[in-house]
N, C-alpha and C positions, 0 to 999 in steps of 0.2 A: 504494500500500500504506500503512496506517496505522504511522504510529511513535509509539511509547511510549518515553518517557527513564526512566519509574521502575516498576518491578513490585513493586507493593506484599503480593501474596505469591502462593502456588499456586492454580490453579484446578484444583477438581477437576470431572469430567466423570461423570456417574453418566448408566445408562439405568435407566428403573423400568417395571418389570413385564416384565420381557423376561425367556424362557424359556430352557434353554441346549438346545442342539440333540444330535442323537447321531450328529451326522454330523461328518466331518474335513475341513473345505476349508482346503486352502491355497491360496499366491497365488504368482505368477512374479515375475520381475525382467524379462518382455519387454514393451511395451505398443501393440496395434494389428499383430501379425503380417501382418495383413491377407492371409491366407491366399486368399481366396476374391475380390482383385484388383478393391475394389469403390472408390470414388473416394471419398478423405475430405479433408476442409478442414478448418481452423479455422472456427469459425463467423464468419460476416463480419459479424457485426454487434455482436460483440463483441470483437475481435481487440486491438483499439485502448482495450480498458477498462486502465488501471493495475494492475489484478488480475491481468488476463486471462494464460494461458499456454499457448503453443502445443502443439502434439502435439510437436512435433518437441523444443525444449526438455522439456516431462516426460515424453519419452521415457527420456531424458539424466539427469536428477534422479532417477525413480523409479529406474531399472536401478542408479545411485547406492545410492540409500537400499537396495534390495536388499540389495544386499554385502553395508552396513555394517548388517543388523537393522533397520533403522528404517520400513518402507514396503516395497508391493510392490504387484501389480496381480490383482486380483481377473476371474478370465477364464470363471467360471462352468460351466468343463469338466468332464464326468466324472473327466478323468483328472487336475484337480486338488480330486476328491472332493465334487463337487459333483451332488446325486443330481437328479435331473431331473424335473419337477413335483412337484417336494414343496415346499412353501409352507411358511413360518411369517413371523412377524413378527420375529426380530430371526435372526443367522447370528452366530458365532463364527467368524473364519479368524485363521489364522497366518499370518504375514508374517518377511521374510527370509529369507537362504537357512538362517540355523538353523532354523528354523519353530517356535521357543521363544518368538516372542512373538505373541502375542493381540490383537486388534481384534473388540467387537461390533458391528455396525451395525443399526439398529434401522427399522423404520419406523413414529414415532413421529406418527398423525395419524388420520383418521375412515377409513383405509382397512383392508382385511384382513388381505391376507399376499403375501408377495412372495417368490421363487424362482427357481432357477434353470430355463427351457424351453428348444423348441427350435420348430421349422418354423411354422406359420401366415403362411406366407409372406415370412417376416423372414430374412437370412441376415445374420448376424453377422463378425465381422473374427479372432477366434481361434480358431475351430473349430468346434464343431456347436452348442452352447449360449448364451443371455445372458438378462440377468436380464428377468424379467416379473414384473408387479405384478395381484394381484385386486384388486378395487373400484373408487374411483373416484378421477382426478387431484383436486386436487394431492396429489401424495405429498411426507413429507418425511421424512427420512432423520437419523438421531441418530447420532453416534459418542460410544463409552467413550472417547474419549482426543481433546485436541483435535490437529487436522491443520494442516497448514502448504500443505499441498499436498492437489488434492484434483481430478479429470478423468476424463471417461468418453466415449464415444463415441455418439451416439443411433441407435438402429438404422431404417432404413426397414418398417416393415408394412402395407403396399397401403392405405396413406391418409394424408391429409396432416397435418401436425403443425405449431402453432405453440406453442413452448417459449418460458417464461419462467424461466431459473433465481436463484432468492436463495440467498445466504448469509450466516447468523448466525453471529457473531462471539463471543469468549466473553466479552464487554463487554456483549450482546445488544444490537450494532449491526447490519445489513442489507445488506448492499449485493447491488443486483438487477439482474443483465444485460437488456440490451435483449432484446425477443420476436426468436426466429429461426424461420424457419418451414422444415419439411424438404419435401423430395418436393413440392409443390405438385399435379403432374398425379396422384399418389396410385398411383401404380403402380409402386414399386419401382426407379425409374429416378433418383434425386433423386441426390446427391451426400451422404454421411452428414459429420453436421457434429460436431467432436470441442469439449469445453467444460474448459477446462484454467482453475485460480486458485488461487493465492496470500495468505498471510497467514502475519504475522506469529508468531514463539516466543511474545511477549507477549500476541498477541490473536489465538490461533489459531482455524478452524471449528471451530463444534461442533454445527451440520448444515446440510443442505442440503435446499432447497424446489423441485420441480422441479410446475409449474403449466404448464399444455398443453388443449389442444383435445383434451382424449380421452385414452388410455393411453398413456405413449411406453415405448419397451424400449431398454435400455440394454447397454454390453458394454467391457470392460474398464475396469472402474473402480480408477483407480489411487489411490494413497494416501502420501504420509510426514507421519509421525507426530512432536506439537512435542516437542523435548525437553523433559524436566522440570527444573524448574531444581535446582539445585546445595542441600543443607540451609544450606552457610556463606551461600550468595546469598538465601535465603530470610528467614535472620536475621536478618541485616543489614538485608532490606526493613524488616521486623517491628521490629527498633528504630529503625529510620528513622522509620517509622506511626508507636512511639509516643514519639517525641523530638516528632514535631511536634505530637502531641497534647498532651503535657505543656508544651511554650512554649504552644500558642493558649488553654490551658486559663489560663496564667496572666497571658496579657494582656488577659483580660475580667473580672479580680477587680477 
C-alpha cells in the first residue's frame, strides 16, 4: 500500500455528465451470501499483491463500514431496489444501515450502459441478479467519492474470461493486477474468483478498469468510502503549502 506522510489538502472527486436515476438502490452490510453454493476463491494470481484483499477479510471491513455509514455492498437485487434490465451509465445507491449517504458510480469510458440482469446462463452469489455491462470491454468504473476499499466477485457466463483489473489512484497513479483467467472449459463449471484492494485515506481509488476477453459480469461489489479529512487538518496542510512556498520563494532572491 502506498504511504503519504503529508496531505497537502482535499481531493475532490466529481463525475461529469452522469444522469441521476429515479430509481432507489440501496446496498447491504453482507458480502458473497453465496446463496446458490457455487465455489469462490481469491483470485490466485493476485492474492499475494500488497493491495490485494481477501473475501474473507472484506467480508469483515465492509459489514464494518456498514454499521458505522461509511460503505456497504452493492448486491444488484430487486429487493434492494434495483430494477432489472434497465441500463444507464452512472446509479446513485445509499450505503449504511442509515441509507443517508450516497455513492455515484459511473461508467466512465467508450462503452454504453450498465445494469443490473439476470439469467443468460450466469448464476450469481446473492440472489437472482448482478451487474451486466452493454458494449464493449474495457469498462471503467468512476466513483463521487474516493474509496479505500473496493471488491467484487466475477461471475461465470458459458465462456471463458481472462480479466485484467487496474486501479487509479487519486495521485493518478495505477497499479494493475496480474491477468486471471475464469472458467477456462467455458461452461459454467470454473471456480468464480473474488478481487478484493486497498488504499490508502490519503491516496484513495477513484476508479477502476476492468479489461477482459469479452464482457465479464460482476456481483456484489463492495465498497468503504475514505474519510474526509478534518477543516483544522486541512488548514494546517494549507499553511504548511504555503510556509514552504514562502521560504523557497525566498531562497532564490
Amino acid at each position: 500500500m502506498k504511504n503519504h506522510n503529508l496531505i497537502l489538502g482535499a481531493v475532490a472527486f466529481t463525475v461529469l455528465g452522469v444522469a441521476a436515476n429515479s430509481f432507489a438502490q440501496s446496498t447491504v452490510g453482507v458480502l458473497d451470501p453465496n446463496l446458490h453454493g457455487q465455489t469462490l476463491q481469491d483470485s490466485p494470481n493476485n492474492v499475494g499483491n500488497a493491495n490485494f484483499v481477501t473475501e474473507a477479510a472484506m467480508s469483515s471491513v465492509v459489514a464494518t463500514a456498514f454499521a458505522n455509514n461509511t460503505g456497504g455492498v452493492m448486491n444488484f437485487d430487486n429487493a434492494s431496489g434495483w430494477p432489472v434490465n434497465t441500463s444507464q451509465t452512472s446509479w446513485t445507491v445509499s450505503y449504511g444501515v442509515s441509507g443517508t449517504q450516497s455513492l455515484i458510480f459511473a461508467r466512465n469510458d467508450s462503452g454504453l450502459q450498465m445494469g443490473s440482469t439476470s439469467g443468460s446462463g450466469t448464476t450469481d452469489v446473492s440472489g437472482g441478479q448482478y451487474l451486466g455491462f452493454g458494449g464493449s470491454a474495457p469498462e471503467t468504473l468512476t466513483f463521487s467519492q474516493g474509496l479505500t476499499y473496493w471488491g467484487a466477485t466475477e461471475l461465470n457466463r458459458n465462456a471463458s474470461r481472462t480479466v485484467t483489473l487496474s486501479f487509479t489512484l487519486a495521485d493518478n497513479s495505477v497499479i494493475t493486477y496480474s491477468a486471471q483467467t475464469q472458467d477456462p472449459s467455458g461452461n459454467n463449471t470454473g471456480a468464480l474468483n473474488f478481487y478484493g484492494f486497498q488504499a490508502s485515506a490519503a491516496d484513495p481509488i477513484k476508479s477502476v478498469t476492468v479489461n477482459a476477453n469479452g464482457l465479464v459480469r460482476w456481483d456484489d461489489m463492495a465498497f468503504v468510502v475514505a474519510p474526509v479529512p478534518e477543516p483544522g487538518t486541512m488548514a494546517v496542510a494549507a499553511m504548511g503549502g504555503a510556509a514552504l512556498l514562502f521560504f523557497r520563494r525566498r531562497s532564490v532572491r
